[in-house]
N, C-alpha and C positions, 0 to 999 in steps of 0.2 A: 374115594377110598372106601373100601368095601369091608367090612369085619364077620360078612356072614361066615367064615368056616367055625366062628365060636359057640360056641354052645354055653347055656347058662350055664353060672356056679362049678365050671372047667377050670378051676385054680390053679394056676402054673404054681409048677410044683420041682418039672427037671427039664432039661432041655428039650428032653423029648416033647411033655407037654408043649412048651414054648412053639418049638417047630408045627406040630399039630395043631395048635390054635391058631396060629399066624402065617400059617401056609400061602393064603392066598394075599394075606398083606405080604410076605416076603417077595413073593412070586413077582407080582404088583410092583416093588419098590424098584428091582434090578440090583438088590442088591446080591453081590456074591454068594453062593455058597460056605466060599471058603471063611467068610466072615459070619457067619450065622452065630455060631457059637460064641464067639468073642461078643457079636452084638447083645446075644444073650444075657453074659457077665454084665454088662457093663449096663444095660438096662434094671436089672434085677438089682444091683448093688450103687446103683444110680452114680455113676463115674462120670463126673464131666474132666478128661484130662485134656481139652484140647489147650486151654491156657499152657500146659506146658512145652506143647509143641509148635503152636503159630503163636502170631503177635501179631497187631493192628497197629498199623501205620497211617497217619494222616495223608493225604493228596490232594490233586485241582486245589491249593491254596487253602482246604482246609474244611473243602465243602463236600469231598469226599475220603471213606478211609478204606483201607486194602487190607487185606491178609496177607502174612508173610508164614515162611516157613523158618521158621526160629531156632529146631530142634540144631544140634548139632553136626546131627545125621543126615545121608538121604532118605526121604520114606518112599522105599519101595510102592510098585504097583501092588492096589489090593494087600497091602501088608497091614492095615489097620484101618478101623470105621471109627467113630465122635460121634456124641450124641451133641445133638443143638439145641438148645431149653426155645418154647416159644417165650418170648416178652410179651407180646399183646395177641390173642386171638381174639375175634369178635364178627360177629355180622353185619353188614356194611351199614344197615339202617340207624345200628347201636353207637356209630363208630365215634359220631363227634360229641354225641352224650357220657359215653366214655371217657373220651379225653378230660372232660370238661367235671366230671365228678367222681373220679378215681383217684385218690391223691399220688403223687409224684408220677400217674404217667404220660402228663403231656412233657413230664419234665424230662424222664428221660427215655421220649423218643423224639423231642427235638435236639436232645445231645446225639443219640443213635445216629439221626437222620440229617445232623450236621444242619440243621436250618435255625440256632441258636447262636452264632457264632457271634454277634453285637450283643447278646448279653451275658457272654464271656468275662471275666475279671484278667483278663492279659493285661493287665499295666505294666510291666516294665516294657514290653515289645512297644504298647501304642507310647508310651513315653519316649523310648527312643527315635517310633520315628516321628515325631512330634519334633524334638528336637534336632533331628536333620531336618525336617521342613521348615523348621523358623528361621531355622540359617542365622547367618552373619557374613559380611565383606568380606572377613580378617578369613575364616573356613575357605570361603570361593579364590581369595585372594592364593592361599594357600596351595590350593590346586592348579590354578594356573600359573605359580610358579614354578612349582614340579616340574611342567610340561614344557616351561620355556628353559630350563636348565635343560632337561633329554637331550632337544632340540639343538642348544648350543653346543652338546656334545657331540652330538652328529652331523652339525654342519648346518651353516646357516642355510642352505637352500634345503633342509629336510623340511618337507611336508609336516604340518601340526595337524594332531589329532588332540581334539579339546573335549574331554568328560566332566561337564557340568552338573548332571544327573541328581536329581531331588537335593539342590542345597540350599530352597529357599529363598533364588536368588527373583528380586523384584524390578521394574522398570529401573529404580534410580541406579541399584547395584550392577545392573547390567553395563549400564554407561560407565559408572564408575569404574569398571576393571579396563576398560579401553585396550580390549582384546585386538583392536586393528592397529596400536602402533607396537603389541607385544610380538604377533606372529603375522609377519609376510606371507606368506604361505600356507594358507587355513587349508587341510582337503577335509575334515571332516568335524562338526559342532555340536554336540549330545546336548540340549538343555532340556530332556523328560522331567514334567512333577516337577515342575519352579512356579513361580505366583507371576507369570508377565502377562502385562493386560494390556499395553498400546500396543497393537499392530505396528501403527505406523515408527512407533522410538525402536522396534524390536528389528522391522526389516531396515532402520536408517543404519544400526549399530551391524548389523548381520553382514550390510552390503558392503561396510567401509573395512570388515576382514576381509574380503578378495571377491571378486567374482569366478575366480575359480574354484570354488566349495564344491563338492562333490556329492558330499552326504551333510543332512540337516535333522534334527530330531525336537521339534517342539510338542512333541505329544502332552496331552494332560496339562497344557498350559490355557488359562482363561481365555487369553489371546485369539486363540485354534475359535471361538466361539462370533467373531468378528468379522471370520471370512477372507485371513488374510494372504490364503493358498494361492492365488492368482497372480498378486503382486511380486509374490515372494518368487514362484516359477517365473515371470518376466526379466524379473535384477538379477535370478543366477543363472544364466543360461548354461551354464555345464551340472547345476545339480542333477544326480542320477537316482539319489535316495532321498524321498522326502517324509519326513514322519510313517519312517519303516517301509512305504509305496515306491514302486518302483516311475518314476516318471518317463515323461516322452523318450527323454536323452537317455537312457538306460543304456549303456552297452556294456563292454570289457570291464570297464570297474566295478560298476554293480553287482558282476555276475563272480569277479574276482572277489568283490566282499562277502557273497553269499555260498562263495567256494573254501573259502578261510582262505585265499591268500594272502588279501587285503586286508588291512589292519591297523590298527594302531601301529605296533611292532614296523609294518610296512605298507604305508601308507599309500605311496604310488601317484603320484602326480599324472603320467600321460601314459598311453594302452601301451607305446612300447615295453616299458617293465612291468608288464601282467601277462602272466604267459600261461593263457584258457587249456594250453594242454596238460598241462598237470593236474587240471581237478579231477579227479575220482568221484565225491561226492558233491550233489548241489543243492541247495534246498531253497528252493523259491517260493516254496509256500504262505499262502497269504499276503501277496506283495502288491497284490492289487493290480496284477499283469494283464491290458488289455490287448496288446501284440507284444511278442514275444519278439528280443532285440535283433537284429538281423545275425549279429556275431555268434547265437545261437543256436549253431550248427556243427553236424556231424563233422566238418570239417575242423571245425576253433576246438573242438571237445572233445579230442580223439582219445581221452582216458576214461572219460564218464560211464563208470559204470552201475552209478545210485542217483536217481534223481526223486526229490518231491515237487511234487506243479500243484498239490492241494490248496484251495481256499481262494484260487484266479480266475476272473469271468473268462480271458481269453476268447471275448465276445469279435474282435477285430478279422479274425481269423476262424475260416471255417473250418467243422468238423473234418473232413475229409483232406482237408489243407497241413491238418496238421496232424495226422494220421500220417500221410505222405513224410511230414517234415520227422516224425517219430521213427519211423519205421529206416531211418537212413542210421541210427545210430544204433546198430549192428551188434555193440558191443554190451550196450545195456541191459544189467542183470536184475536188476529191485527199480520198481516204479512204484510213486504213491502219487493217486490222482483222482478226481473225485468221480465216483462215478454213481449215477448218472451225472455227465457234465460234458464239459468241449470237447473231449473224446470221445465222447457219445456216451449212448446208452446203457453198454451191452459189455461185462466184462469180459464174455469171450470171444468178442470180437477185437478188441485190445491186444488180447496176446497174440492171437492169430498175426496181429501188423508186427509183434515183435516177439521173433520164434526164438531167438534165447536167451529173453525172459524169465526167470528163475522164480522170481517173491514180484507178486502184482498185490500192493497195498498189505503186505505181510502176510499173503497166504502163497502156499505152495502152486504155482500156477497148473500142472497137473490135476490138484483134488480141486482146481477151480475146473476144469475141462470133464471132471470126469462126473462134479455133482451139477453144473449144468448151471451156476450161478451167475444173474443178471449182474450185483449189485455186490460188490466185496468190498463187507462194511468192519473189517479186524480195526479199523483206524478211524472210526468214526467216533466223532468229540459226543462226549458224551450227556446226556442232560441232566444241570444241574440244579439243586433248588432254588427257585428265586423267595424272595418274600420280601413285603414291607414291615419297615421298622413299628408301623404302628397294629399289624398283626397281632392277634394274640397266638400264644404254643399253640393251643391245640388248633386253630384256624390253618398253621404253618404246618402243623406233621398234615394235615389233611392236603394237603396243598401237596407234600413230599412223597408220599408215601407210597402212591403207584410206582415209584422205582424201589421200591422195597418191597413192596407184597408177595405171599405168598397164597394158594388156596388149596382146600379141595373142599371134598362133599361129601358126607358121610349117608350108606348106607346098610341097610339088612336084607336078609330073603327076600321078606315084603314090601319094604317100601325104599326109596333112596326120597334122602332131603332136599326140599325143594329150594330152601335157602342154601347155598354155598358160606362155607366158616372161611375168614382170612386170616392169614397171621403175620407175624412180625417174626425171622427169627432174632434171636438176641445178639450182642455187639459184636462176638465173634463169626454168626452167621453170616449175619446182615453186611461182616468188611467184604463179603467174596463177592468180584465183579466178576464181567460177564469177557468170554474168550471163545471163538468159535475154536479156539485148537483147546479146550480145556482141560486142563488136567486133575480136577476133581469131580464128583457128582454125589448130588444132593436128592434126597429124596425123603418126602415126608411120613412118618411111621408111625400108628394109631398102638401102642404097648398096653395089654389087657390083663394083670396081675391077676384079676381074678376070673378071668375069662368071660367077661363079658363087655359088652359095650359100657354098662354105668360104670366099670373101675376106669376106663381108659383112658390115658394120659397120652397126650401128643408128644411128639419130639420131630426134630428133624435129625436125618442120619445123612454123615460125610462120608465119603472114604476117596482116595488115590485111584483114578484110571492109567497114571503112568509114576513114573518113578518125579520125585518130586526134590530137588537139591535145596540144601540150605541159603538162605537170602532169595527161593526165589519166591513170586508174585503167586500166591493160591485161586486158582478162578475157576469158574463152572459156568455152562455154558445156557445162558436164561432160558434157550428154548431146543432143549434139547429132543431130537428127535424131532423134530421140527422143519422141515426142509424148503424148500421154493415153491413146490406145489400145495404147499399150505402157506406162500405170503409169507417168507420167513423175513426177506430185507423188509418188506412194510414193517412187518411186528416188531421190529428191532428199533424204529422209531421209536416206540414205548422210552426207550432208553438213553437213546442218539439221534444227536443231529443227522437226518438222512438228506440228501437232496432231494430239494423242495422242485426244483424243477422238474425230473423224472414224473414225480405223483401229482403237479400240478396238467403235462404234457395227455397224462390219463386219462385225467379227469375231464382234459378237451374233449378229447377223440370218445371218450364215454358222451358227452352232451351233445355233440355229432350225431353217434349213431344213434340215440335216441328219439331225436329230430327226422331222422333220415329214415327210420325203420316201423314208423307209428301206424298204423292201420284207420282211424278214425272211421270205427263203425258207425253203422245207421242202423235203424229197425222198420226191416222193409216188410217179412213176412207177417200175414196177418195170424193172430194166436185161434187155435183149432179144441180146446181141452171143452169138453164138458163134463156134465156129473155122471161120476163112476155108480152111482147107485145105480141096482139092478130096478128093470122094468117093471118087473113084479110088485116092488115097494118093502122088499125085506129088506132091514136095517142091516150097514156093513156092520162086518163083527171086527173089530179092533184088538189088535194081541199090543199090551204095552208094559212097562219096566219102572214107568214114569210116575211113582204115586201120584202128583199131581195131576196125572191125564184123569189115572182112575177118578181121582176125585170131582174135577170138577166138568170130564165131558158129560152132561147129563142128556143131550139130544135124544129123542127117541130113533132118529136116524142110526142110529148107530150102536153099537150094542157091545160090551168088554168080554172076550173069550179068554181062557189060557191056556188053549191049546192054539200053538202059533202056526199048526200044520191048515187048520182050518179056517184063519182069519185071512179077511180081505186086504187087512192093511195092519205094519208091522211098526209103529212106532216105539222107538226103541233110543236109550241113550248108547247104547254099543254099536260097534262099525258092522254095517249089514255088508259081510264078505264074504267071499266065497266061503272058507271054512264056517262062519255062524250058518250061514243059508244049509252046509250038511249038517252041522251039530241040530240044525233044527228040522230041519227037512222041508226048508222052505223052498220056494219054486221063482221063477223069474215073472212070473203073474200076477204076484205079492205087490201090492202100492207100498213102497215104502220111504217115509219120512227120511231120504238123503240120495243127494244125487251123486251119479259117479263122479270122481275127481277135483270132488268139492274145495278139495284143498287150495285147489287154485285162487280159491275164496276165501277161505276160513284161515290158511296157514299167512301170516304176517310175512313173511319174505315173498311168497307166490302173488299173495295180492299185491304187493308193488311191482311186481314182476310183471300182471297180468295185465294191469291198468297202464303201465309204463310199454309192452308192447303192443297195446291198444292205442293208447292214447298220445302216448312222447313223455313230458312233463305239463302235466296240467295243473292250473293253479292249485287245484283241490289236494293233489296230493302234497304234502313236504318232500321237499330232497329224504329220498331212502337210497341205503344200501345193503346187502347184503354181506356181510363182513367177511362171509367163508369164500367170498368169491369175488367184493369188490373191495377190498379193506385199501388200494392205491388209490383207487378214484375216489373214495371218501378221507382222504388225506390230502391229497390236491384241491380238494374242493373245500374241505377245514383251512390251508396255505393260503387258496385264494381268497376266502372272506378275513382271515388276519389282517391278507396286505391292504385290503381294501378299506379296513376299518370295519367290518362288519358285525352283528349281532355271531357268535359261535357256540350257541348251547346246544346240548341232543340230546336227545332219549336214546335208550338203548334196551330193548323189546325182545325176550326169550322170541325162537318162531310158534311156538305155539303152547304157551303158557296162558292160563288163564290168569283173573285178580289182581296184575299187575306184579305177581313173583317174579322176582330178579330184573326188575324192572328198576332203571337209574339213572337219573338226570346230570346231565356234568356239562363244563365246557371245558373239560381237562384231556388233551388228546392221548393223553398215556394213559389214563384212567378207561379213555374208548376201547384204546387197543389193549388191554388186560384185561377187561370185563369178556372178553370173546374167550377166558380161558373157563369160563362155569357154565359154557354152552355157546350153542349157534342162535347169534341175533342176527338181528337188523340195526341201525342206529340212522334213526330217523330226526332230521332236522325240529326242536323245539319250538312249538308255536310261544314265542316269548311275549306277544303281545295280543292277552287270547280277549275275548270279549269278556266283561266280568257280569257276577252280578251281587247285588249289594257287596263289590270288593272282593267278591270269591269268584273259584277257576269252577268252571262248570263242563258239563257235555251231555248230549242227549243219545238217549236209545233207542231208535227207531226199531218196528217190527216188521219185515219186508217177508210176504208170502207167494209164493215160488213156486207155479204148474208147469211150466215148461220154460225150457232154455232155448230150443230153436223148435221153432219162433220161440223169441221171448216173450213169455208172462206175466207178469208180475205184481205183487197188489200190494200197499203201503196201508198199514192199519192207522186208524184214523187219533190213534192214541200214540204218545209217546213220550219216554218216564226222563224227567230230568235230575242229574243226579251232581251233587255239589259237596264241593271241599267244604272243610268244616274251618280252614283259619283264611285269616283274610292274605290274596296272593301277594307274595314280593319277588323281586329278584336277588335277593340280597343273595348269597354265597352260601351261608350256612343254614339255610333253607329248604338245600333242597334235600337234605337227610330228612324233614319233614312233611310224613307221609301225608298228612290232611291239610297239607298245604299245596299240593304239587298234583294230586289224585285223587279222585273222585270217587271211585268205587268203593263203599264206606260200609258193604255189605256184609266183609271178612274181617278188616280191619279200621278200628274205629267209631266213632257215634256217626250210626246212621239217619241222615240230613236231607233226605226229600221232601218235593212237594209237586201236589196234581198243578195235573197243565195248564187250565184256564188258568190258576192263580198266578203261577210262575208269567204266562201268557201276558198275562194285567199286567204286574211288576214290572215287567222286562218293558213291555212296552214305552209305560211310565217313566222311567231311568232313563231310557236312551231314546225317547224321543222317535220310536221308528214304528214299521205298521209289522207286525209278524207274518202276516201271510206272505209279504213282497220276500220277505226271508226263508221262510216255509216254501217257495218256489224253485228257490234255488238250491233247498235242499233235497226237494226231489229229484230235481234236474241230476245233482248229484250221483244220487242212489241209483237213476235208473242208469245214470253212466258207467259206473261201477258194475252192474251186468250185464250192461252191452260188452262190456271189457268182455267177461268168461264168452258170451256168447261169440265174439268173434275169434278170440284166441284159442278156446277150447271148448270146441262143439261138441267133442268127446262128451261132456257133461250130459249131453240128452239124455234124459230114458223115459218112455213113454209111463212107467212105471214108478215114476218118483216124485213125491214132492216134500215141499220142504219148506222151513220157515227159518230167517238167518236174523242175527241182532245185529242190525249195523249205527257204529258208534260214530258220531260224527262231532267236529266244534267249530266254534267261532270265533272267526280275528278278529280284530278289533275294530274294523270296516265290516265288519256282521257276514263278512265270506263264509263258506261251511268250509270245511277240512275231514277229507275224511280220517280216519284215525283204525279203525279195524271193523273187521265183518266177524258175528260168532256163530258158529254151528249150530248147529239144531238141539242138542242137548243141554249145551253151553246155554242158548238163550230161552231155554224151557227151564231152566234153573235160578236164570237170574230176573224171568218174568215171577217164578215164586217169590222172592224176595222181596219184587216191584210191588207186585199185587198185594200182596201180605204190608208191604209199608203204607199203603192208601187206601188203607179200608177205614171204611166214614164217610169216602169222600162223595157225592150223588153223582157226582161229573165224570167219575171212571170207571173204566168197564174193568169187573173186578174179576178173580180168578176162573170163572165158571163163565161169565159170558166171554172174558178171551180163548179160553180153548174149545169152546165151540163157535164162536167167530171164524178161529182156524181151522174147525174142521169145515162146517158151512162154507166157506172159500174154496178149500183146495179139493174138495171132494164130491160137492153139491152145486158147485157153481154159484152160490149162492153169494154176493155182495153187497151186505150189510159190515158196517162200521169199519169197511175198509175202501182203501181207494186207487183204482187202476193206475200202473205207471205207462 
């Protein structure tokens, strides 16, 4: 969010001002025209009226709440905008410090955020059912007398339907009601949420009501934890329903209880008095359906025209199997079915099998054909918070709150922020869920009284994209503008259950191709560079940017000019491109300090890219992904370390941010998928088990110096700076908002904690017991991998004319493996050698600012190798 059209001390003063200072925030927002003015009022006069038009409504049982339209009236399209207060804004590093010493706001955003609900004061509700679960005989007794009076009025051979359901009833009470000499004829037994713990007293009592029982419901009973599904399927051989699962024996009356024919009302003993033609709707969702019953067909169901298959492996039957068996009922107008799942993958391959098909999972099947969507997710369960009782609030909103966040970024002419601000909006924002058909839109609005950025007050603004009637559901749509070719069904995870299978299928065929596509270079050509210095013995002249260069190249080889038309070699922290090379009048002759397409090195998604089409997966690297382009196969790949039990934390890395900006450790996979909204990362797998030393995370700087690419060259200074967390590492959770505990780079932020090598060398040794060079081996091996990487994927990089010096950052597991972790550019690592050098001065053991930058130039320009070492 940008506020440059404002100009200092520009005081809104009339609308006009308004419109002219907020021009490009209006622009920006999408918001109406036609509302500008009204937004005006209501900002200026600070109007929150939305309480009197919506109302928030609890849902999901409590753990989420909704927006309603309350007013009276319909609110027209665009007929009015709301301002929305933030509750909590803050920057993610701040967030849990925040909660934790802000009085009342962990409190009320674990009420917002609905993850407080056990330290609720509801006593009369848990009283009540307190005592429906303690039950009593004389209660249960009561009930099944009820049902044996019906019964007798209907006729002794009516079918019993017996509603037991949370009365507290326990092993001895069970026997004692002697439900098998009340009813002859049991077809259906509810006892959900009762206290029964013998298996065996429960199926002795169960079987001596009939073996003709149809439906059975022990759910939530202690029992269920015994195992005693097996026995109980053997003694009924007609049960069709078992604790809500559809069993083997599933046919005509299962499908007539999940039609509503079958009932209590009409209970139905044998398939003749169930007549499949008359259902219209079916809802088989979640039934646990592994082949679908054979009675299941266009022929038994000649009225169905709603069916849900949601929440069933339907693993017995193949995709194309039942494609065939879909596509016979002709008549079928609404489908809801998981997709990705047994009907494949592909939502518009679905409707294609059923041409008229109207609502595929509640979208209009047209705007699913015409936006070209995989994955129609209007009906996807939604995720909700979990948390432990022994949590505290603010641990708990940390935990909830990526399904509530909001962001942006605030910028000027000059500069935009490098930290992204999040917010919360407040109880009425926060009720509005998420609707790909939505009928409202939200948009966040930066309001500048006095026309500048210090007065400015956030808000977020509402308003109607369609006309809106009373009692209904207010929603907006989380990622608006947003579509498939930006990963829309992935990003909707953030939110919702998606199928795990889809993004786990991905994730295969991604580790496939990886394997399958890898180059595994070698370093055949022998390297040809020698010293650029002229014959004659005139020192090159050097054009530089770099105070540092000036300072400390002191070589007589070489000599500082500042005219850049005349110097041999252009060291420079700016991109030497085509437009500098005219702004300067430089020539293609010029040596200069970066080579073409370096990116492939320096930019953090390219280098996993580069190594990864190099190499496949190599231990060195962590699982990466690029999120703008593989956010499903790092979703699948998140699914399969869940089921597996696995470690799942990740970093998540701007592509090319220096200091560790916007840089965030989680194992929260909405947290992954919402951080892609403050830029394009990577989110690379967590070394969680790094090597320590005295208890702290560490990593080192190598200095890697670069004459040629093909042939590769390359020289490894024989120095390199280790640089360490300042607190001792944990895993714990709320740790990882702590930056000097999790990150090393102590140069921007924090007390800075180095030490020279030998020492670090000695220590480390000592601690672990290991020899460092045998490790120092394999971190070269490393490094030089890493440029075989560019050299075989991007030869392009060559220029006879370039050299270069890169910082490559590497660490160690806890088996002392190296990892690489990122390469920095030439100016990058001429900045952060100032800092290195500048912290180890004393020391007699390091080469200090003035012998490293002529070390580098002596290398790359003289040939000269001293205190460096060929790879």
């Amino acid at each position: 969010m940008s506020p440059a059209a404002a100009s200092t001390g520009d005081r809104i003063r009339s609308y006009e001002d308004f419109a002219r200072v907020h021009a490009y925030l209006l622009a920006a927002s999408g918001i109406p025209p036609s509302l500008h003015r009204r937004l005006y009022r209501k900002l200026v006069d600070e109007v929150f009226d939305g309480g009197e038009v919506f109302s928030v409504e609890p849902c999901e049982g409590g753990k989420q709440r909704r927006l309603v339209l309350a007013a009276e009236r319909t609110l027209g399209r665009e007929s009015d905008v709301f301002l929305v207060d933030h509750a909590w804004s803050f920057r993610l590093s701040d967030a849990l410090k925040q909660l934790r010493e802000v009085p009342g706001l962990a409190e009320r955003m674990a009420a917002l955020m609905c993850v407080d609900l056990d330290r609720r004061t509801e006593l009369e509700e848990s009283d009540e059912q307190d005592s429906r679960k303690t039950g009593s005989l004389e209660n249960a007794l009561m009930v099944v007398e009820k049902e044996r009076t019906r019964i007798q009025e209907k006729g002794s051979d009516f079918a019993a339907w017996l509603e037991l359901e949370e009365l507290g009833i326990d092993d001895d009470m069970l026997i004692a009601l002697d439900l098998s000499s009340k009813f002859l004829n049991m077809v259906a037994l509810n006892l959900w949420g009762n206290k029964l713990q013998d298996p065996l007293k429960i199926i002795k009592e169960i079987v001596k009501c009939g073996r003709r029982l149809k439906a059975l419901w022990l759910n939530e009973n202690p029992a269920l934890k015994e195992g005693a599904d097996k026995v109980i399927l053997d003694d009924l051989p007609e049960l069709e329903i078992y604790n809500s699962h559809f069993t083997r024996k599933a046919g005509e009356w299962a499908l007539g209880f999940c039609g509503d024919i079958v009932g209590a009302d009409n209970p139905c003993f044998s398939a003749e008095n169930i007549s499949l033609e008359s259902i219209v709707t079916l809802d088989l969702s979640d039934r646990c359906i592994h082949k679908l019953p054979e009675v299941f067909s266009p022929s038994k169901l000649t009225s169905l025209l709603n069916l849900n298959i949601r929440g069933n492996p339907l693993d017995q039957m193949s995709g194309d199997d039942l494609l065939k068996l879909f596509s016979g009922f002709t008549q079928l107008q609404e489908l809801e079915v998981d997709i990705p799942g047994p009907l494949g993958n592909n939502a518009i391959s679905i409707t294609e099998c059923l041409p008229n098909l109207s609502l595929l999972n509640g979208i209009n099947v047209p705007s699913i054909i015409e936006s070209g969507k995989h994955i129609v997710d209007s009906a996807l369960k939604p995720r909700l918070p979990e948390w432990s009782p022994e949590e505290a609030l603010p641990e708990r909103v940390i935990g909830a709150m990526w399904l509530y966040l909001m962001t942006y970024r605030l910028a000027d002419e000059e500069k935009i922020d490098e930290t992204p601000v999040w917010y919360v909006m407040d109880e009425m924002g926060s009720a509005m869920r998420h609707s790909d058909d939505a009928n409202f839109r939200v948009a966040p609005f930066l309001f500048m009284p006095e026309g500048n950025l210090a007065s400015a007050i956030s808000y977020t603004v509402l308003w109607p994209v369609r006309d809106v009637h009373t009692g209904e559901e207010c929603a907006r749509d989380f990622l608006f503008g947003i579509g498939e070719d930006k990963q829309r069904s992935a990003r909707l995870t953030a939110w919702f259950h998606t199928p795990d299978n889809y993004f786990i299928q991905e994730f295969q065929k991604y580790k496939e191709q990886l394997q399958s596509s890898s180059i595994c270079p070698t370093t055949k050509q022998t390297p040809t560079t020698k010293s650029v210095r002229p014959s004659d013995g005139c020192a090159l002249r050097v054009f530089t940017d770099i105070p540092h260069v000036e300072e400390f190249l002191t070589r007589p080889e070489f000599v500082l000019t500042s005219n850049p038309k005349e110097a041999d070699i252009i060291w420079v922290s700016m991109q030497v491109d085509s437009e500098l090379k005219n702004a300067l009048g430089l020539t293609d002759q010029q040596y200069t300090n970066q080579f073409p397409f370096e990116a492939c090195l320096v930019m953090k998604h390219h280098l996993a890219d580069t190594i990864r089409k190099a190499w496949g997966s190599p231990e060195w690297l962590q699982p990466t992904y690029n999120l703008e382009s593989h956010l499903s196969q790092l979703i699948g790949d998140y699914c399969v370390r869940k089921g597996d039990g696995l470690d799942n934390l990740w970093i998540m890395k701007p592509w090319n941010m220096a200091r560790t900006i916007d840089t965030t450790v989680t194992g929260d996979l909405s947290a992954i998928i919402r951080l892609m909204e403050t830029g394009p990362k990577i989110c690379q797998k967590y070394i969680e088990s790094p090597a320590l030393f005295q208890g702290r995370k560490f990593d080192l700087r190598y200095i890697v110096l670069v004459r040629s690419i093909c042939p590769l060259e390359i020289f490894l200074s024989d120095v390199f700076w280790v640089r360490l967390a300042n607190n001792q590492y944990t895993l714990e959770k709320t740790s990882f908002f702590e930056y000097e505990t999790h990150f090393t780079v102590m140069n921007y932020i924090g007390r800075m904690n180095h030490m020279n090598t030998p020492e670090f060398v000695k220590e480390f040794e000592k601690e672990h017991q290991v020899k460092w060079l045998e490790i120092h081996e394999h971190i070269r091996d490393m490094i030089k991998c890493v440029f075989e990487s560019a050299t075989a994927v991007h030869p392009e990089m060559q220029n006879p004319f370039s050299r270069a010096i890169y910082g490559v950052d590497v660490m160690l597991d806890n088996r002392f493996s190296p990892k690489i972790l990122e390469v920095t550019y030439c100016p990058d690592c001429t900045r952060a050698c100032k800092y290195d050098t500048q912290s180890l001065t004393g020391s007699q053991d390091i080469v200090r600012g003035s012998d490293f930058f002529n070390t580098v130039f002596g290398c790359l320009f003289l040939d000269e190798l001293k205190d460096v070492s060929p790879l």
